[in-house]
C-alpha positions as CSV (number, residue, x, y, z in Angstrom):
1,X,70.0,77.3,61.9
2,X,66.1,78.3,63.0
3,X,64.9,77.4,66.3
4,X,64.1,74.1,66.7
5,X,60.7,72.9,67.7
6,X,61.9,71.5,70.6
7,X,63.5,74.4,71.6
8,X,60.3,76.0,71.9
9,X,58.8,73.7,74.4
10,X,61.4,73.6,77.0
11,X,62.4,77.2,77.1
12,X,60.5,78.3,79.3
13,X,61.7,75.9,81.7
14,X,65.8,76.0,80.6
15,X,65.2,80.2,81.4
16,X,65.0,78.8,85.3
17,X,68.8,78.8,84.9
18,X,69.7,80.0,81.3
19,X,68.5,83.8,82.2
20,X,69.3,84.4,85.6
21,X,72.8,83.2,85.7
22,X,71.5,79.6,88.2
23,X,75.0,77.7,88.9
24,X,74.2,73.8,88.5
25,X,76.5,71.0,88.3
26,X,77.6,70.4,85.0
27,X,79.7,67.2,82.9
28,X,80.7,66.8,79.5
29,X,82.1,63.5,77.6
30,X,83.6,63.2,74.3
31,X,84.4,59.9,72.6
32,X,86.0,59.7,69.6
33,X,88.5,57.8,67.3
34,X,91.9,58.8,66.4
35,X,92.1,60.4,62.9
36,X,88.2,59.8,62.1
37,X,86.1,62.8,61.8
38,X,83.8,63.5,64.0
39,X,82.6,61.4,67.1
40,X,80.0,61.5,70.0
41,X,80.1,64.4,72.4
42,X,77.8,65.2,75.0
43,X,77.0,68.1,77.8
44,X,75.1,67.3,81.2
45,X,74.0,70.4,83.2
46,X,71.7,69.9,86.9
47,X,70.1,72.3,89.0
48,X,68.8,72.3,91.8
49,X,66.1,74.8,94.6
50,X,64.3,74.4,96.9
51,X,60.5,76.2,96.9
52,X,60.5,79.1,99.2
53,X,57.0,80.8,97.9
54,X,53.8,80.2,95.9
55,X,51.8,83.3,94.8
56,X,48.7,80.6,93.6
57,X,46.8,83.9,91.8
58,X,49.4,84.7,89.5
59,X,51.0,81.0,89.7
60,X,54.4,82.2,90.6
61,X,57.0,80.1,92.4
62,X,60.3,81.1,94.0
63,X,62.9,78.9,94.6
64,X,66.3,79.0,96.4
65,X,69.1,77.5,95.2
66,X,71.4,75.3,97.3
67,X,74.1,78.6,97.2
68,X,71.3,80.8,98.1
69,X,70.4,82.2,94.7
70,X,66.9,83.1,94.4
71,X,64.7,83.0,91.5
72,X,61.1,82.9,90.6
73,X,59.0,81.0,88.0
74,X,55.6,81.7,86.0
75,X,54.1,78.2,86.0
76,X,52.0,78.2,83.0
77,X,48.8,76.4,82.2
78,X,50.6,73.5,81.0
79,X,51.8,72.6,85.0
80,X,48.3,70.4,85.2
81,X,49.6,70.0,89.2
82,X,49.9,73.7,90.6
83,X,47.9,72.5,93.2
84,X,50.1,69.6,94.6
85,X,53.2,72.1,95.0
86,X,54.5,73.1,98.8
87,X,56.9,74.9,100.5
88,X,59.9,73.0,100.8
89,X,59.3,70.8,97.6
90,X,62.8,70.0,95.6
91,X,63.0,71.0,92.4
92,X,65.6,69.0,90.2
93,X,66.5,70.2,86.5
94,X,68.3,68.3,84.1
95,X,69.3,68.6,80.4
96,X,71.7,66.4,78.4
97,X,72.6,67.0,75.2
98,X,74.5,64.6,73.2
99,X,75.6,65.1,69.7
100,X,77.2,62.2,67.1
101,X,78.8,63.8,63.9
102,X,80.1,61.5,61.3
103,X,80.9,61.7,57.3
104,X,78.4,60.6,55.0
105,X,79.0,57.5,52.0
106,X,79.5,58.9,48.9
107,X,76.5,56.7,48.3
108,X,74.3,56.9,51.4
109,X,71.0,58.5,51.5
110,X,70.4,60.3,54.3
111,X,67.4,61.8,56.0
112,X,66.4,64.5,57.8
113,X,64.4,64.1,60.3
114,X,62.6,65.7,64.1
115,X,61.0,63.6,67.0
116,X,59.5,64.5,69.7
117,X,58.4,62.6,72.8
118,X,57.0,64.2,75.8
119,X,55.9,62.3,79.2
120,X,54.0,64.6,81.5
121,X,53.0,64.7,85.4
122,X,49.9,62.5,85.4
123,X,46.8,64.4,87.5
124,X,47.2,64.4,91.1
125,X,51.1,64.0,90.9
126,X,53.7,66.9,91.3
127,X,54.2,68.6,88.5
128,X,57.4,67.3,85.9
129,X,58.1,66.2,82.6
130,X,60.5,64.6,80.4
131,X,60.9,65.1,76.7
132,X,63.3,63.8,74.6
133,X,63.9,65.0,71.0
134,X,66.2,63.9,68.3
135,X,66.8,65.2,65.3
136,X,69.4,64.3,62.5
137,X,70.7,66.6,60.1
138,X,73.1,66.8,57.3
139,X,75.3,69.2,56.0
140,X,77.8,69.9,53.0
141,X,81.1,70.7,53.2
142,X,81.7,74.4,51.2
143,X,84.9,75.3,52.0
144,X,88.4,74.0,53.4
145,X,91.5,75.9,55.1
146,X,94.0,73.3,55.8
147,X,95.8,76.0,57.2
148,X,93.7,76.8,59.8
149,X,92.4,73.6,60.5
150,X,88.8,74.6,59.7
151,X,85.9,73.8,57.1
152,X,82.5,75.9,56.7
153,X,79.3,73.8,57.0
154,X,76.1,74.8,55.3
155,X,73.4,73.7,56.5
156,X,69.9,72.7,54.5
157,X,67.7,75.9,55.7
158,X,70.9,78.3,54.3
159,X,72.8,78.9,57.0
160,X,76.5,77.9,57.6
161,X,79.0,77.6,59.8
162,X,82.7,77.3,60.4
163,X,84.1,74.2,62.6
164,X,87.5,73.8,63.7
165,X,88.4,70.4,62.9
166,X,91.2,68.2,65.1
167,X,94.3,67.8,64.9
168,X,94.4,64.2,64.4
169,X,92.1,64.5,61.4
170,X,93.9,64.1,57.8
171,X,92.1,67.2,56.4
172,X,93.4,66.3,52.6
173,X,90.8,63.1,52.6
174,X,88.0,65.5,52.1
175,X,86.8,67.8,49.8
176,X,84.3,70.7,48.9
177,X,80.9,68.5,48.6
178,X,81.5,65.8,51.2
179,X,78.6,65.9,53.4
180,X,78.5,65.4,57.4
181,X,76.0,63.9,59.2
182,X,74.7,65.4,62.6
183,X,72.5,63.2,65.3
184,X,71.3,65.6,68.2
185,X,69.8,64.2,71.3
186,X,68.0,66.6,73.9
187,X,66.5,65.4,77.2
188,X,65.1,67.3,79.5
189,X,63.6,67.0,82.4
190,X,62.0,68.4,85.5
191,X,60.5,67.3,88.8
192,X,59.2,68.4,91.8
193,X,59.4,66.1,94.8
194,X,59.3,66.1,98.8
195,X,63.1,66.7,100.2
């Protein structure tokens, strides 16, 4: 699948962990039923540093992580605040993701569809946002191995993909053309606040 708008918006942020190996604490939850397809899964992941330096000409920030991992930031023109950040300020990162997959009605019409809300740092404050996006998608069945457990997805932009299904799904009630519906559910958010 293509990058997702969102996707473009936070990543310069997520690369605060995502690129330099950051430790955080992380959760995940899955809740599902026995035997039906599908279910609601989702991932938690938190960092958090501490700000150790501020190069205010080329808007750089280091931070130190709780371990002693050190990294350092570009803040871009989006960060309305640069100005309120100090030495000793807490950064906190978090990003959820939680995904619901279920099988479509034979009848249902289903549509695609990308939201995006964003909630920024009003003037004066410390710099932080929150966005949320959610997205729904849906996706055909192409091909079955009830051998292997698995079924190939293809999604509406061409590309596919092959799932492992669980054990405790009856992989004889479906068939080639049975579509799956996919919810996704990204919040993330950033802050910058006094120890």
């Amino acid at each position: 699948m293509k990058l997702p708008l969102h996707c473009l918006i936070t990543l310069a942020a997520l690369s605060l962990w995502s690129c330099t190996g950051i430790d955080g604490e992380y959760t995940s939850s899955a809740d599902f039923e026995e035997g039906v397809p599908g279910g609601k899964f989702s991932e938690t992941t938190t960092i958090t540093a501490t700000v150790t330096g501020i190069d205010a000409e080329t808007r750089k920030i280091t931070f130190v992580t709780p371990k002693g991992r050190k990294f350092t930031s570009t803040a871009g023109p989006e960060v309305l605040n640069f100005d309120q950040i100090r030495l000793g300020d807490q950064l906190t990162a978090t990003l959820t993701d939680e995904v619901v997959i279920r099988m479509a009605r034979p009848d249902e019409r289903v549509e695609e569809f990308l939201e995006l809300d964003a909630d920024l740092a009003k003037a004066g404050d410390k710099p932080g946002m929150e966005t949320v996006t959610t997205s729904q998608m849906v996706a055909t069945i192409t091909s079955l191995s009830t051998r292997q457990r698995k079924v190939t997805l293809a999604f509406p932009d061409g590309d596919t993909q092959r799932v492992k299904v669980r054990p405790d799904v009856h992989l004889d009630q479906f068939q080639k053309g049975d579509r799956v519906v996919i919810q996704l559910t990204e919040i993330f958010a950033i802050s910058l606040k006094k120890p």
